[in-house]
OpenMM code with the backbone's topology and positions (N, CA, C; nanometers):
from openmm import Vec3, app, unit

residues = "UNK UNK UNK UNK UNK UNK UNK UNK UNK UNK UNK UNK UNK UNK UNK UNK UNK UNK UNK UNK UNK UNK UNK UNK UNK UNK UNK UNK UNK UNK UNK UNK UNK UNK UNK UNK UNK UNK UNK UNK UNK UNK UNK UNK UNK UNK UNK UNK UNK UNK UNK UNK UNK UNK UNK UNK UNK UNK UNK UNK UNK UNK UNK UNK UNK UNK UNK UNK UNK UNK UNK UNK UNK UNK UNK UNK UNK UNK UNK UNK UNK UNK UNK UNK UNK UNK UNK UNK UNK UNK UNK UNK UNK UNK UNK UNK UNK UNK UNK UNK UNK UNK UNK UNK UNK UNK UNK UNK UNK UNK UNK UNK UNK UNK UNK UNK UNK UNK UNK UNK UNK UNK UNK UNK UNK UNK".split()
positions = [
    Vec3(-2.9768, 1.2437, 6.1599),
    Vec3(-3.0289, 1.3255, 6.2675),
    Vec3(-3.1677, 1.3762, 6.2315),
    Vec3(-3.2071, 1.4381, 6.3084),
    Vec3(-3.3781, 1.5204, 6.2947),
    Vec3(-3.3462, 1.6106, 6.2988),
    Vec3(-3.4875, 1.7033, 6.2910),
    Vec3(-3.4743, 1.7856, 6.2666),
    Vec3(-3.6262, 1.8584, 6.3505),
    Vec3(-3.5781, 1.9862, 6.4239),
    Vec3(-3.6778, 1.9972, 6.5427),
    Vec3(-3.7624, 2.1726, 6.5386),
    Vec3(-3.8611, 2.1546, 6.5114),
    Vec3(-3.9073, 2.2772, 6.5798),
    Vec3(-4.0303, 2.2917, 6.7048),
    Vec3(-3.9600, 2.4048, 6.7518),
    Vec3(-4.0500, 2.3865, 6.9039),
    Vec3(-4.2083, 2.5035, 6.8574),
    Vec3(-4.2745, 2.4903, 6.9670),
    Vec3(-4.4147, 2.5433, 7.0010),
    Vec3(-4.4748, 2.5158, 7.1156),
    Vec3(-4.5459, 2.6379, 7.0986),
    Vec3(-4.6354, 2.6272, 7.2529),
    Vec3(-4.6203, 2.7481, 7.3772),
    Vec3(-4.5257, 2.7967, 7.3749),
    Vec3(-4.4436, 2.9102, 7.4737),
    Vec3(-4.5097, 2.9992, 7.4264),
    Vec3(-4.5292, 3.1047, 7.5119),
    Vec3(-4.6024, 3.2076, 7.5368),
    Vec3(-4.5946, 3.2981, 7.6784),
    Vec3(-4.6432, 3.3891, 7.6929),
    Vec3(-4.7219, 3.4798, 7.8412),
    Vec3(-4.8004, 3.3803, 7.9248),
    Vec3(-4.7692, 3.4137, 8.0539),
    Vec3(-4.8722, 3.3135, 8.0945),
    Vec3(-4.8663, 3.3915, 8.2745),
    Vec3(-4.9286, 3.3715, 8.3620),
    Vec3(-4.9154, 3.4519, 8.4596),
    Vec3(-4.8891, 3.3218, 8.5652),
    Vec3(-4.8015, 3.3494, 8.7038),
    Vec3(-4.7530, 3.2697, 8.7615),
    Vec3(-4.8589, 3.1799, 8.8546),
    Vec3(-4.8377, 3.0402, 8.8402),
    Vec3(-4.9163, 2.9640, 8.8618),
    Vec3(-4.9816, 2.8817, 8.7711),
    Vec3(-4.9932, 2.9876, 8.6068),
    Vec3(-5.0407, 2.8722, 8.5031),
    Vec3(-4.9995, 2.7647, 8.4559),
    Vec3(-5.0049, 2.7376, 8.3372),
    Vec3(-4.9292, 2.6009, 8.2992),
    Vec3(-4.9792, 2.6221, 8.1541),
    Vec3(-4.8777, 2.5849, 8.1060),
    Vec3(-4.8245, 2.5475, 7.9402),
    Vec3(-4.7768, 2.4193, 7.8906),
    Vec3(-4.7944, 2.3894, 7.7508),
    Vec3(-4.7448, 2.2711, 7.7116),
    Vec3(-4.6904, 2.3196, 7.5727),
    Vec3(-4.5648, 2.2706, 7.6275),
    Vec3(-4.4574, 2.2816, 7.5022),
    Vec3(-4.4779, 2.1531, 7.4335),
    Vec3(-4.4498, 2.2236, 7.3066),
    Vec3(-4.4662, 2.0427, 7.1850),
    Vec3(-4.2975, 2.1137, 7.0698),
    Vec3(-4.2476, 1.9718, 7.0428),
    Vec3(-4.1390, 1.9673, 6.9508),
    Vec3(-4.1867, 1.8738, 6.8400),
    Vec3(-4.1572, 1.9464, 6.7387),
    Vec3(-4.2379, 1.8646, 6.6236),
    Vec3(-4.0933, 1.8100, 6.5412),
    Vec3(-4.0339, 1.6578, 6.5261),
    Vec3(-3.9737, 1.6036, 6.4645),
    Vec3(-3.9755, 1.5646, 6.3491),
    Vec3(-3.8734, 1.6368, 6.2314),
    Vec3(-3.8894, 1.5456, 6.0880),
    Vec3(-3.7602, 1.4742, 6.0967),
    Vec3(-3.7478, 1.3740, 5.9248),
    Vec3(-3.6452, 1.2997, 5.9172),
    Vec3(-3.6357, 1.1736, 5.9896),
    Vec3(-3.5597, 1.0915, 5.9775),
    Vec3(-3.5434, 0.9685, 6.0103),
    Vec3(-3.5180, 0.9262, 6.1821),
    Vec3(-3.6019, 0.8133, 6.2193),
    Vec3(-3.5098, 0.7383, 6.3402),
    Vec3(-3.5467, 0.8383, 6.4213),
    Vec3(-3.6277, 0.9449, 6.4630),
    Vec3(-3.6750, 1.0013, 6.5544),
    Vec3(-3.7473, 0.9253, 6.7196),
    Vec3(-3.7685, 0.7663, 6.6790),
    Vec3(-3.8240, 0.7147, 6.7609),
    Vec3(-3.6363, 0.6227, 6.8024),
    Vec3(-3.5585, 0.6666, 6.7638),
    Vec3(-3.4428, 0.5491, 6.7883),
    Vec3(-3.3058, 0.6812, 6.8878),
    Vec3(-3.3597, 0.8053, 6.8915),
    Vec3(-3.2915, 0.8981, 6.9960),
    Vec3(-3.3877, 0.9483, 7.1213),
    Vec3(-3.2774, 0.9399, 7.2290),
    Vec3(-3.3750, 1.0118, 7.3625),
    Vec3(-3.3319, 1.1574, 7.3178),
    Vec3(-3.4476, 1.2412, 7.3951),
    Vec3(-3.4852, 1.3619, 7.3777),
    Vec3(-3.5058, 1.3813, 7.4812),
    Vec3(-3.4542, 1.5743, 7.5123),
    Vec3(-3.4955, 1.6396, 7.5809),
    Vec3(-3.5060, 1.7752, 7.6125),
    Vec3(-3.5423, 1.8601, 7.6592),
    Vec3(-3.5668, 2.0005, 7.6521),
    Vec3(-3.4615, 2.0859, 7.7857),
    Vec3(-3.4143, 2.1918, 7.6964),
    Vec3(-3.3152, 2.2968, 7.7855),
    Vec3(-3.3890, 2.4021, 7.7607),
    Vec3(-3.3145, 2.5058, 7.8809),
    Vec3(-3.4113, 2.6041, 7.9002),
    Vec3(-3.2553, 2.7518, 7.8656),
    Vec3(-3.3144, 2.8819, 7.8866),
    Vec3(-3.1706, 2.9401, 7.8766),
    Vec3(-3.2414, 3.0809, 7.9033),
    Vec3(-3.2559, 3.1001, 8.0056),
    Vec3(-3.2869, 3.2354, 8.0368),
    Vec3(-3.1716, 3.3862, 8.0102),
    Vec3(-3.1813, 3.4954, 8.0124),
    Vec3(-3.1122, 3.5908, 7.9338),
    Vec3(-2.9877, 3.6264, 8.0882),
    Vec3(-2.8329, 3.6014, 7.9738),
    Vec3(-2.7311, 3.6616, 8.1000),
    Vec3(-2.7232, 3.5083, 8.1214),
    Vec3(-2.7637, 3.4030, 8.1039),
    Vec3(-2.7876, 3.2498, 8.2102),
    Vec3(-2.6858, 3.1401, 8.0729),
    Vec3(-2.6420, 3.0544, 8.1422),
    Vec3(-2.6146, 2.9447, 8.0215),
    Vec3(-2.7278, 2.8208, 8.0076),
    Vec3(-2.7096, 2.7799, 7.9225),
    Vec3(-2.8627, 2.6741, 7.8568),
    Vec3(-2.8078, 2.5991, 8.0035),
    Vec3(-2.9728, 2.5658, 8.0069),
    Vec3(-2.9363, 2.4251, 8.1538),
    Vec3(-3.0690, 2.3607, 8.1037),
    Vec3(-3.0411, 2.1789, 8.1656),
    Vec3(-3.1136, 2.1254, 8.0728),
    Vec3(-3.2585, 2.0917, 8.2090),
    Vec3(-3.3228, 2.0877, 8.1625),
    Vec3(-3.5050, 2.0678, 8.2147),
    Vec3(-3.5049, 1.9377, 8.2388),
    Vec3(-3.5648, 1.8840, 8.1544),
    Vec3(-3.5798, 1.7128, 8.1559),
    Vec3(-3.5809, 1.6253, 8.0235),
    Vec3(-3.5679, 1.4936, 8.0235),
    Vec3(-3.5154, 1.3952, 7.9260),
    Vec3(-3.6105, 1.2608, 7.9542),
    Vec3(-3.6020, 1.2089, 7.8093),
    Vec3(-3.7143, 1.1049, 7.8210),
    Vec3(-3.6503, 0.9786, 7.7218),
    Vec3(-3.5795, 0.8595, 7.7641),
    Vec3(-3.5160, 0.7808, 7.6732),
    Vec3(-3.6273, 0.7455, 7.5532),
    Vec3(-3.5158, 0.6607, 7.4346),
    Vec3(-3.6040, 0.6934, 7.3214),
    Vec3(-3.7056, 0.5518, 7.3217),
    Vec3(-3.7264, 0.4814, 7.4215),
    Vec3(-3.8356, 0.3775, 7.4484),
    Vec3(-3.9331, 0.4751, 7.4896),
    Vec3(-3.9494, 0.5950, 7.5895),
    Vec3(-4.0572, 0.6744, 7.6568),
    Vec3(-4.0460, 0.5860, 7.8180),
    Vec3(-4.0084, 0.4840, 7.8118),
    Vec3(-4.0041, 0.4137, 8.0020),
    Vec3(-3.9702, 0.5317, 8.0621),
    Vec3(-3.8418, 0.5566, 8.0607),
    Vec3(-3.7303, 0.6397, 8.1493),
    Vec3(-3.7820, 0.7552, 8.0878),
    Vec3(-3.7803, 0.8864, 8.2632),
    Vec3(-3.7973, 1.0428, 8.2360),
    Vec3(-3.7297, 1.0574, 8.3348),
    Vec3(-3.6258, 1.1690, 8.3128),
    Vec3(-3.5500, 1.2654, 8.4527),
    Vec3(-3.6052, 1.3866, 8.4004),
    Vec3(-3.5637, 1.4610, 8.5541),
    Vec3(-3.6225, 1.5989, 8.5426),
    Vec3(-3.5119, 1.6679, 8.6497),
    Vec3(-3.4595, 1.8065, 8.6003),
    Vec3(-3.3889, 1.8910, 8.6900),
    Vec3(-3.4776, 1.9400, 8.8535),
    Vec3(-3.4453, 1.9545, 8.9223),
    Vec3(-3.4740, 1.9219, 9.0483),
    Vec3(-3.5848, 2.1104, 9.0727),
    Vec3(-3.5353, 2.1490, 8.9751),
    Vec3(-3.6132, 2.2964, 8.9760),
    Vec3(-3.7183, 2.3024, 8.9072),
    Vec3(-3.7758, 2.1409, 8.8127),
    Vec3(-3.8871, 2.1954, 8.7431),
    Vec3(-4.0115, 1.9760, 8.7977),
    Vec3(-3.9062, 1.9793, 8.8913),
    Vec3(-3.9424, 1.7850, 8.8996),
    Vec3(-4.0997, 1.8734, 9.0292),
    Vec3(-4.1880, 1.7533, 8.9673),
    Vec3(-4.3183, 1.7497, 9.0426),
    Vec3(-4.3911, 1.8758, 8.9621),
    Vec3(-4.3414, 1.9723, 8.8601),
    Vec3(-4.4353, 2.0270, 8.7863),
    Vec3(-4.4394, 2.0431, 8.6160),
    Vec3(-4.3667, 1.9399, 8.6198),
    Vec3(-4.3794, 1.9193, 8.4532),
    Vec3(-4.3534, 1.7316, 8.3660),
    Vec3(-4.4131, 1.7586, 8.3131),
    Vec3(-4.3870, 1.6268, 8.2283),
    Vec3(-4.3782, 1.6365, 8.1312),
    Vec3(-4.2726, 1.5338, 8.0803),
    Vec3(-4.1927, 1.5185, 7.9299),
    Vec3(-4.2792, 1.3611, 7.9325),
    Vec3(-4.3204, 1.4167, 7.7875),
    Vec3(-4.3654, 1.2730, 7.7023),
    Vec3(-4.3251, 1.2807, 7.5428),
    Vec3(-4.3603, 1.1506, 7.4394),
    Vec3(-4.3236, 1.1572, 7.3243),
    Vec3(-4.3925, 1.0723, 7.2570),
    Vec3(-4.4707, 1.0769, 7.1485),
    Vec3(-4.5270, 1.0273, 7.0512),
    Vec3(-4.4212, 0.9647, 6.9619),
    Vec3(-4.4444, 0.8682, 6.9762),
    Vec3(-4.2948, 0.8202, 6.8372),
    Vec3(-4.4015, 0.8008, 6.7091),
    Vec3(-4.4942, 0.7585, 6.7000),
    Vec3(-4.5266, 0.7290, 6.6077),
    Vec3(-4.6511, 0.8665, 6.5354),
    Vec3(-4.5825, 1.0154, 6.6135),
    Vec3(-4.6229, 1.1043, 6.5336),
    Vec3(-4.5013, 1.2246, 6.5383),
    Vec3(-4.3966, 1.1362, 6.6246),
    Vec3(-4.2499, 1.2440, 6.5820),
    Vec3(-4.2760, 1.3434, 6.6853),
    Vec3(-4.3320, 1.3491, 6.7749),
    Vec3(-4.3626, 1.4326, 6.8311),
    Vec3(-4.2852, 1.4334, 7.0227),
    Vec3(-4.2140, 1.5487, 7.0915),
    Vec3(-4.1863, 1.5496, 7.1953),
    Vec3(-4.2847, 1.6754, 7.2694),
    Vec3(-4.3234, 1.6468, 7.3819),
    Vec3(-4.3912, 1.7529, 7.4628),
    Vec3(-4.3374, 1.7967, 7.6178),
    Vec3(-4.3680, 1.8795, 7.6445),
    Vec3(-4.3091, 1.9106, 7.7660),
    Vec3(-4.4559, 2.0409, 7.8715),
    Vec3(-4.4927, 1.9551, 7.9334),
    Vec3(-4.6244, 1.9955, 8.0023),
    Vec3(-4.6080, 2.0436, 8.1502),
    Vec3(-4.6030, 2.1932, 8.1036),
    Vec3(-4.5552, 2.2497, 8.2794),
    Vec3(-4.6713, 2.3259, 8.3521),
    Vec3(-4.6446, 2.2814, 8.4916),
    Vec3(-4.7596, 2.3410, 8.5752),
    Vec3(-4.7285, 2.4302, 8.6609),
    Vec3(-4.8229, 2.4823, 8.7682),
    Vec3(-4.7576, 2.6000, 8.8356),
    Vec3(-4.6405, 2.7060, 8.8137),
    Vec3(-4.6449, 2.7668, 8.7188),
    Vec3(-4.5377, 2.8347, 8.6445),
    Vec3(-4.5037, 2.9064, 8.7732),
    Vec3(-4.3672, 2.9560, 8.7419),
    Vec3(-4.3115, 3.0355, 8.8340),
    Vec3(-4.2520, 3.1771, 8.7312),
    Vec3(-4.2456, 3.2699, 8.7624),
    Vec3(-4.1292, 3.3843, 8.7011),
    Vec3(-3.9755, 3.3048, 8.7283),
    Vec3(-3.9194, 3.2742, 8.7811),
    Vec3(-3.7646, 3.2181, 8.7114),
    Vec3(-3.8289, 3.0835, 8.6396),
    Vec3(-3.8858, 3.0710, 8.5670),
    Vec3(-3.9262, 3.0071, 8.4838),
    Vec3(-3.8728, 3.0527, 8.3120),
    Vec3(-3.9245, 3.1993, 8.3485),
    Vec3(-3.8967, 3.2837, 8.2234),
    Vec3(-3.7690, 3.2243, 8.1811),
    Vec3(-3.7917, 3.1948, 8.0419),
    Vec3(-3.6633, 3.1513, 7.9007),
    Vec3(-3.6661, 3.1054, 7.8090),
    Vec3(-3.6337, 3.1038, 7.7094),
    Vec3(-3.6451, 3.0091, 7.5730),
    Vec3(-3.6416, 2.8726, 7.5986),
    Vec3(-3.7329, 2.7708, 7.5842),
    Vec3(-3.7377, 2.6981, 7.5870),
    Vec3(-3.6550, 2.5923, 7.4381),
    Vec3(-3.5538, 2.4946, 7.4645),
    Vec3(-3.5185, 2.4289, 7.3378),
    Vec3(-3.5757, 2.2972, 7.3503),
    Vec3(-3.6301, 2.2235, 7.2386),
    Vec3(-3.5461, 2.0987, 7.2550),
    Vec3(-3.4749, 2.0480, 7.1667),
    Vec3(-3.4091, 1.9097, 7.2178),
    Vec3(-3.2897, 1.8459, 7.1577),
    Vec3(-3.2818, 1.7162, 7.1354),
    Vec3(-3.2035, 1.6469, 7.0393),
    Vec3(-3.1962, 1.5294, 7.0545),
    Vec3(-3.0550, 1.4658, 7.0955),
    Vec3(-3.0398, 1.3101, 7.1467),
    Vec3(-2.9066, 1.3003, 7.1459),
    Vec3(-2.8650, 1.2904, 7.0170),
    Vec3(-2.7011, 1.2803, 7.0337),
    Vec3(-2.6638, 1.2925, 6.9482),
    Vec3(-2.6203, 1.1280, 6.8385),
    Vec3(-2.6683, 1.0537, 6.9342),
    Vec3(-2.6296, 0.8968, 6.9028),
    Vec3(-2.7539, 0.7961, 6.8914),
    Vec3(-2.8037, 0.8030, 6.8140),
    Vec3(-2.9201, 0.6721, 6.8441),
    Vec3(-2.9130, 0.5445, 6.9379),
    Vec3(-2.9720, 0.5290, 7.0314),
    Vec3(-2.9775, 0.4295, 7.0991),
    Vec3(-2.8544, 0.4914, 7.2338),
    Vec3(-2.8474, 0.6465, 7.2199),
    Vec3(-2.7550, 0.6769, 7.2954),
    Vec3(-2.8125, 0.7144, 7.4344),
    Vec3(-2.7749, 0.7944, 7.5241),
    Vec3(-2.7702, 0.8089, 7.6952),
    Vec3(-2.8745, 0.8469, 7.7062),
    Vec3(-2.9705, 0.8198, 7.7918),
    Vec3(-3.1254, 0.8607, 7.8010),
    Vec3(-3.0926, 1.0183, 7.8636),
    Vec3(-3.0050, 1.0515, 7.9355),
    Vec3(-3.0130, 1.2451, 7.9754),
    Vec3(-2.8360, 1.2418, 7.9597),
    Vec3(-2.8428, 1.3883, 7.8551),
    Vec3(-2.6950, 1.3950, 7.7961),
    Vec3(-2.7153, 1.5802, 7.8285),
    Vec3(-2.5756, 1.6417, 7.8108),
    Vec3(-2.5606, 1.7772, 7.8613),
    Vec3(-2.5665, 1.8508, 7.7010),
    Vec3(-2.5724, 1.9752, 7.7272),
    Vec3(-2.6143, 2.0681, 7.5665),
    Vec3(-2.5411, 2.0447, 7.4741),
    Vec3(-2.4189, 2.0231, 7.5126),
    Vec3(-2.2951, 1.9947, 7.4157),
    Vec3(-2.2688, 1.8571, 7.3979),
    Vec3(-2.3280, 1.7645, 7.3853),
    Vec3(-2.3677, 1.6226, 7.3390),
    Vec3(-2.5338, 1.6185, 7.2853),
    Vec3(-2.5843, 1.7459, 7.2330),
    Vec3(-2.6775, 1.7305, 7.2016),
    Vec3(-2.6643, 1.7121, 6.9915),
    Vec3(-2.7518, 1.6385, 6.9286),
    Vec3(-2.7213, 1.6072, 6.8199),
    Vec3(-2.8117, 1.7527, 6.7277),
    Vec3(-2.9010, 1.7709, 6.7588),
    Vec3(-2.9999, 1.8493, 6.7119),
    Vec3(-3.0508, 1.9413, 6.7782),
    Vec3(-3.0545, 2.0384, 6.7685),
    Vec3(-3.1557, 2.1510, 6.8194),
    Vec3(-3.2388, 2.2538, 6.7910),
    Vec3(-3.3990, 2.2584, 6.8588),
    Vec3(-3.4726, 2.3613, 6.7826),
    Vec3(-3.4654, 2.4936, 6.7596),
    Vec3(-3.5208, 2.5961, 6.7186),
    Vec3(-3.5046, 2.6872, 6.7532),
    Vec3(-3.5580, 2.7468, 6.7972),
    Vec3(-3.6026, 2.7153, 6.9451),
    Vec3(-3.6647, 2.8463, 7.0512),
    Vec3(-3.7991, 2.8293, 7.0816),
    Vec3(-3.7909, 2.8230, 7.2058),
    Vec3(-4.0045, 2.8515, 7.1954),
    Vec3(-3.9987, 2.9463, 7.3183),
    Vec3(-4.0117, 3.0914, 7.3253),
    Vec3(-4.0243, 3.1883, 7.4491),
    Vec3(-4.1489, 3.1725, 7.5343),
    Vec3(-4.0852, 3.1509, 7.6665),
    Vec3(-4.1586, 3.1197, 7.7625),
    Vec3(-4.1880, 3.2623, 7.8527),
    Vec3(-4.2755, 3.3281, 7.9035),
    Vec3(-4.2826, 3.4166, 7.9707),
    Vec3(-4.3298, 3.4075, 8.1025),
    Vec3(-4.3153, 3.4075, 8.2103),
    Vec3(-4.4145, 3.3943, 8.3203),
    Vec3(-4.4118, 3.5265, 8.4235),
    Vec3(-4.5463, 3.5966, 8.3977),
    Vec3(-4.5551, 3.7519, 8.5142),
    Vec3(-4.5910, 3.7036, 8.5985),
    Vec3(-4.5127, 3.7806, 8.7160),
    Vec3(-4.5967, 3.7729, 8.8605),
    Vec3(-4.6939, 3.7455, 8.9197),
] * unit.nanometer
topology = app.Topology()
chain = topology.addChain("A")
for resn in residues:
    res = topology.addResidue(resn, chain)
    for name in ("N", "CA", "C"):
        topology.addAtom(name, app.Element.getBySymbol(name[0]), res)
């Protein structure tokens, strides 16, 4: 498995845009799809969007599709997640994850996730 830490989350006022980056160590990082959950406070993790581990295939949850993009560097270990027009229910920790199977399901739910980072806080004011 890998091993993940997130960056990039911050304050940001509604309408901006941020780019989350997940920085991957350890092996076979280019041989799992990845993707980022979100988990606002009182809320259960729900997942954002997923990018198989070729980079072809991206889904996106229907609450963040047309303002963000998931991409991935394989050959610097690297996952990003580039959001625009922020909204306030935006606000949450941002994770990401990997599957848990190499060569496994290009978008899998939190609890089939193999790896996870720890946290990148997202803020968005009014």
């Amino acid at each position: 498995q890998v091993q993940l830490v997130e960056s990039g989350g911050g304050l940001v006022q509604a309408g901006g845009s941020l780019r989350l980056s997940c920085a991957a160590s350890g092996r076979n990082f280019d041989k799992y799809a990845m993707a980022w959950f979100r988990q606002a406070p009182g809320k259960e993790r729900e997942f954002v969007a997923a990018i198989s581990w070729t980079a072809v295939s991206t889904y996106y949850a229907d609450f963040v599709k047309g303002r963000s993009t998931i991409s991935r560097d394989n050959a610097e270990n690297m996952l990003y997640l580039q959001m625009h027009n922020l909204k306030p229910e935006d606000t949450a920790v941002y994770y990401c994850a990997s599957e848990s199977s190499k060569f496994g399901s290009d978008v899998f739910r939190a609890s089939d996730a193999g790896s996870w980072g720890q946290g990148t806080q997202v803020t968005v004011s009014p």
